[in-house]
N, C-alpha and C positions, 0 to 999 in steps of 0.2 A: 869290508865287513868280515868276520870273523866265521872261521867256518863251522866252526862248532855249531852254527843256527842249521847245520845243512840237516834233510831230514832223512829218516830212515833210508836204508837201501830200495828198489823200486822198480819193477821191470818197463816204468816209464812215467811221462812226465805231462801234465796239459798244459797249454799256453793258453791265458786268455786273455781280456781284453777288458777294461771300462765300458766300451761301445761299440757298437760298428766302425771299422775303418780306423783300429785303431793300430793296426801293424801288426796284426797276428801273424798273414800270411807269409810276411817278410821276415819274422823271427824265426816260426817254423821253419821256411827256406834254408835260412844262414844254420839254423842247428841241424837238421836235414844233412847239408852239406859238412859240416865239421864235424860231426857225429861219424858219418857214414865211409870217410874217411879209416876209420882202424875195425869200428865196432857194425854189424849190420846193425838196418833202422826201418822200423814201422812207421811210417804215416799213419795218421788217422783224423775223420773230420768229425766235428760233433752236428749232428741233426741233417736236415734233407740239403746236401750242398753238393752241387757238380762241379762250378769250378774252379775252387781251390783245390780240390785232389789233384787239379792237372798241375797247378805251380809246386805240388807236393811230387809228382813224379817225374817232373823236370828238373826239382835239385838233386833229387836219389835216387832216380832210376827204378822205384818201387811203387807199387800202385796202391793207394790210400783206399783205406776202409772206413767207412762210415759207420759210425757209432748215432745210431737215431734213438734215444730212450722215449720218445714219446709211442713212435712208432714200434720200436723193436721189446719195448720192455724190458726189466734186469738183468733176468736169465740170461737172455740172448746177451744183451752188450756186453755182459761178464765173460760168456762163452767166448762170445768172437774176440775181446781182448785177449783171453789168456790164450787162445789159441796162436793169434798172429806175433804174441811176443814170448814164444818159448825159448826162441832164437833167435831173437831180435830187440831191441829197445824201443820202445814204444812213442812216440811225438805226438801227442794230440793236439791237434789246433779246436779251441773253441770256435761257439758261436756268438755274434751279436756282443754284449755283453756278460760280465761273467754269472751274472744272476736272469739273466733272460731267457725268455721260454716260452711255453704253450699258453701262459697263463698271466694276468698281471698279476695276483694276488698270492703266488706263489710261485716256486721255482721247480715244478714241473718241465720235464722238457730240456732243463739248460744246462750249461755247463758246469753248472754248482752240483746237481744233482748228479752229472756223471762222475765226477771228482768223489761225491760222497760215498759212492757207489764201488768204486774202482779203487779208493785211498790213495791215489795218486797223487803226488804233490802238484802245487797250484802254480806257474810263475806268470806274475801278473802285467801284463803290455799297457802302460801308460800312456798317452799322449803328450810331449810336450812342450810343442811349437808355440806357445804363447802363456809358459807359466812359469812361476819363479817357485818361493820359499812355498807359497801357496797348497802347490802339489801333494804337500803331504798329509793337509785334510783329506781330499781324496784319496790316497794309498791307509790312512789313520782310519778312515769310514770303511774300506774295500776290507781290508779286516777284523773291524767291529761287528761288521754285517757275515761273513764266512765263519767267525770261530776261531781257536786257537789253534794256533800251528799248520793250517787247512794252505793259506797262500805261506811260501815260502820264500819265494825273491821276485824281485820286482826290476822289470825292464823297461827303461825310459825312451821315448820312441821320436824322431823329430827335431832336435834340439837345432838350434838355427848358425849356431857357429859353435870353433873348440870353446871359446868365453863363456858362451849359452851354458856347453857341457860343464867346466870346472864350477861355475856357480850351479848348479842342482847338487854336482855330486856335495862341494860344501852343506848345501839347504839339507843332503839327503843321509849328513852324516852323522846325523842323532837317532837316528830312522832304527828300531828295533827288528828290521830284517835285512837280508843282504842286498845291494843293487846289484844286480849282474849285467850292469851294461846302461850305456847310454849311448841309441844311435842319432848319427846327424841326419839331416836332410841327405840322401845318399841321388844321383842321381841313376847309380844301377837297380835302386831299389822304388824309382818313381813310377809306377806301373800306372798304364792306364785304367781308367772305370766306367763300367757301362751301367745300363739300367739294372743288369741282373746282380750288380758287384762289379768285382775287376772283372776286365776284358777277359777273353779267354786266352790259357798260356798260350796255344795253339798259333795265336794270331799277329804276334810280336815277338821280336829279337828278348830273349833271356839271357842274362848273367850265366855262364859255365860255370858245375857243380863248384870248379876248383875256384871260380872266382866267388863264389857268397862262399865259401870256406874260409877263403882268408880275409874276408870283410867281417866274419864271424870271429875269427880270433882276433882281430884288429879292435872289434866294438864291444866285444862279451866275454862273459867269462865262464868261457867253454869249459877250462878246469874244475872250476867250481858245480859245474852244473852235469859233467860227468861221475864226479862223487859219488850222487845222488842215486845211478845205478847198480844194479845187484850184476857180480858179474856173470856172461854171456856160457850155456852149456856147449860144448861144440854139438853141432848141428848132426843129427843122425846121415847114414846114408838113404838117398830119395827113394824110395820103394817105388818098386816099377807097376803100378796100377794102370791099369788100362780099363777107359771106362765105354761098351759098347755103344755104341751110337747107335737110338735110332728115330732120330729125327735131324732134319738138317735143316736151320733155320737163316735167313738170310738175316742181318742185321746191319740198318742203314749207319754209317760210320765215317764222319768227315768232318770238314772244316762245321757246316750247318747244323750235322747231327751227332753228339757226342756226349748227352747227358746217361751217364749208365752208371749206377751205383757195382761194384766190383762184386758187391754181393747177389746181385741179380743176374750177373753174366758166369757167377763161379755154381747158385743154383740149377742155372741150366744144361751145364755141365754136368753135373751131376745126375739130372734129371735123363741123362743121356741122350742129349743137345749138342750136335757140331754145330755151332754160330760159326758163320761165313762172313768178314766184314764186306760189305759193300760202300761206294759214294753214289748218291744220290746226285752229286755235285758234276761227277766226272764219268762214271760207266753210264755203259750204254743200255744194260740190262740190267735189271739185278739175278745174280746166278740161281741156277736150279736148284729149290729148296722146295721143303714142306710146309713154312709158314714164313711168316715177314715181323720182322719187330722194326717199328720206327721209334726212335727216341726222341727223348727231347732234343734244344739247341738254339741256333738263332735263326733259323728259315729266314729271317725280318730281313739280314744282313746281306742275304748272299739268294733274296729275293728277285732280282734281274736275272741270273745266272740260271738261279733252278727253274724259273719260266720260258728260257729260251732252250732248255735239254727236252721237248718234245718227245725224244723217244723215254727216254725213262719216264717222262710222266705218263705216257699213254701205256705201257706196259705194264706200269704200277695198278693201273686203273682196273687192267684187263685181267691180272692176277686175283685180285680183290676178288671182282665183279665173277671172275670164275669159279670163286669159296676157297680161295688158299686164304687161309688164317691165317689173319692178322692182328697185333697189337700196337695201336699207336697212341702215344703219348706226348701231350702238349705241340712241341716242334711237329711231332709226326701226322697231328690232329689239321694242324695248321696246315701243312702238306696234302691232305685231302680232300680239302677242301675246294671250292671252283675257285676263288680267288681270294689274294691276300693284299691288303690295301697298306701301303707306309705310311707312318707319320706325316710324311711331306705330299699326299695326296697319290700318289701312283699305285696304279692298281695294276697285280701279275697274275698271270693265270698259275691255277696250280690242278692238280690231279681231277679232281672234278669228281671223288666217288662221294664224299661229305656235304647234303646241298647249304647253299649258301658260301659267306663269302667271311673269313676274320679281319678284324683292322685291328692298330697298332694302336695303342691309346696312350696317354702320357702320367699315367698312375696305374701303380697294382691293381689286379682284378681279384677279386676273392680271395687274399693272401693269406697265406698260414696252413695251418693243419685242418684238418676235416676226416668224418666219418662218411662211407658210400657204403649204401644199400641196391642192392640187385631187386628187380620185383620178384622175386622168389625166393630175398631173403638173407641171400651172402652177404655178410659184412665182411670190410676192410677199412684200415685207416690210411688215408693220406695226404697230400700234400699240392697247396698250390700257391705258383709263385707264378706269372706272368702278365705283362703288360700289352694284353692283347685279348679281342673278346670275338666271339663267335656268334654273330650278327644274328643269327637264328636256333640258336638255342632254345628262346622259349617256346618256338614252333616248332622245333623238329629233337630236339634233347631224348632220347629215348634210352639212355647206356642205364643209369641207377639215379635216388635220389639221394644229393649232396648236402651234409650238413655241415657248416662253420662249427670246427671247436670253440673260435671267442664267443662267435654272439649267439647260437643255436640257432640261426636263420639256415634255411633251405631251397633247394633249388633242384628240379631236372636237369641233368648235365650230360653230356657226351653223347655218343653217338654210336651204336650197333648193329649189328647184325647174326645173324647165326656164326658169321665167322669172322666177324669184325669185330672188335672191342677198340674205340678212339674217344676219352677222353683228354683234359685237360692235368687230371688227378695223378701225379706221380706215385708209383706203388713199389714198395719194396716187398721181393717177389717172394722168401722165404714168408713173410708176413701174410701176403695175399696169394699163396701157391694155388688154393682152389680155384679161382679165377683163371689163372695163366695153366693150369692142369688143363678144365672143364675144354680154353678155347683150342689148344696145341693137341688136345688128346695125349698127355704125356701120362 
């Protein structure tokens, strides 16, 4: 294709997708990598997503920022873009699909709205392990529906042999934008998928930067898509700030526990917060701190293990139970509780300060975005994604009451105390600061 269709210059660029699971994470990766290569490179993910930022920081060595417009609002998502790419070029990997969001009846929330917001150009991730000439109703609708000039090139994801490939690129060469690529079934790029999305990076062998690099130049067309950016200011020198500490917060960190949005842990920093990581998995104690953050994760996975480490669960308990603030979230929630039950029936003990016991269910609980209300009033927005329910919730729920964005149903949720805040509710903390203020005394 011609590159005259290429658009403005752009301090970066969003990847999106038809649907779930349509190869975002894999494009981002390979441009990640071939990018990062001459020019630096921003990550970023669009809405409440843990983990893809980690396959985002294991092709470029850079730790992805979440871009949440439902939860962060304009301002903010404008701010923290123009911020992270003054000196860097910017990768957004969408969400879901590229018109999907908080809302059916609108594109609240999604990655359309961040794109409209940001004027970023659009490059659009196809599916197409089982399509022919066909395809281009789909990419013909995907820009009907966006507007003019909004998606700019289109990457074909899947193809089942070189055959597969020359026939689309033929079907896809009447096509009034450019294809940048058609990848094959790759098996560097077959990543496993769990309930929550793909597996975590963490937990399997990945591709080396330099290997999706040249699978990137091999299947795309990195030139073309370089164009696209404004080029790069040299980077200032780093001013030497020193930000006083004073609180020192242990922060549970491991194979189990690793949902942390970059912006809640660069908050507390600033809040003048030394986070100390900890494993739950592997030490014996967690170190001397003033408060405790448990995050989200898979506790589910690596449930045998964290039942038989006795001494950190009895010192967890004892911490707590002594008034060191805490804040724990889903994983962490799950962690405090007396016992966690698998899928396959096996029941583990776990900390024992939350009564009652979670099990593992085989569908989403409460999914999506939500409002929480504090009985005295605080609002926050948040987020809940897990496949696991907390047996006694409606007896013992005491944290706020929870509302679904889609359906406005309600519910008592989490779990409190004067120095305990343990829900389910994922909270991005510049958003909800008074909460994580009020319980840290920050």
């Amino acid at each position: 294709m011609s590159l005259s269709a290429a658009p403005s210059l752009h301090s970066g660029l969003i990847v999106a997708g038809t649907q779930s699971s349509s190869g975002k994470t894999a494009v981002v990766s390979l441009l990640l990598a071939a990018l990062q290569r001459h020019h630096p490179v921003q990550p970023f993910k669009v809405g409440p997503d843990y983990i893809d930022p980690g396959y985002h920081f294991a092709s470029a060595g850079v730790r992805s920022i979440n871009l949440d417009s439902w939860i962060m609002g304009e301002a903010e998502v404008r701010r923290a873009a123009e911020e992270f790419t003054q000196h860097a070029w910017g990768i957004v990997e969408g969400v879901m699909g590229l018109f999907d969001g908080a809302n059916a009846d609108n594109t609240e929330g999604s990655t359309f709205e961040l794109a409209c917001w940001l004027n970023w150009p659009v490059v659009l991730v196809v599916p197409c392990a089982h399509s022919g000439r066909s395809i281009g109703a789909t990419v013909r609708g995907f820009l009907q529906e966006a507007g003019p000039e909004r998606i700019c090139g289109v990457i074909l994801n899947g193809a089942s042999s070189p055959g597969h490939v020359d026939y689309l690129r033929r079907a896809c060469a009447s096509w009034d934008i450019p294809l940048l690529g058609v990848l094959l079934k790759l098996p560097e790029l077959d990543w496993p998928e769990r309930h929550l999305g793909l597996q975590a990076s963490t937990e399997q062998p990945l591709p080396t930067p330099q290997q999706l690099a040249e699978l990137a130049e091999a299947y795309l067309d990195v030139e073309s898509l370089r164009s696209w950016f404004r080029p790069l200011p040299a980077p200032p020198a780093a001013p030497n700030i020193v930000v006083q500490s004073r609180k020192r917060i242990a922060l549970a960190q491991d194979e189990a526990f690793h949902f942390y949005y970059q912006a809640n842990l660069a908050w507390l920093q600033v809040q003048g917060v030394e986070v100390v990581p900890f494993s739950p998995l592997h030490d014996e104690t967690p170190p001397e701190a003033d408060g405790l953050i448990l995050g989200g994760g898979f506790p589910e996975v690596f449930a045998e293990t964290m039942a038989a480490h006795t001494p950190l669960l009895r010192t967890l308990a004892e911490f707590i139970r002594s008034g060191m603030p805490c804040y724990a979230e889903c994983g962490g929630l799950m962690l405090l509780t007396e016992s966690l039950e698998t899928q396959d029936g096996n029941h583990f003990s776990m900390a024992g300060v939350i009564p009652g016991s979670v099990a593992m269910t085989s569908c989403l609980q409460n999914f999506g975005y939500c409002h929480a209300q504090t009985d005295d009033g605080l609002q926050v927005r948040g987020h809940e994604f897990h496949y696991s329910r907390w047996r006694e919730e409606a007896e013992h729920a005491n944290a706020w009451t929870v509302t679904r964005h889609s359906t406005g149903s309600s519910r008592r949720e989490g779990f409190r105390s004067e120095t305990l805040h343990a829900s389910y509710i994922h909270l991005h903390f510049p958003q909800a600061h008074a909460l994580l203020k009020r319980l840290f005394q920050l």
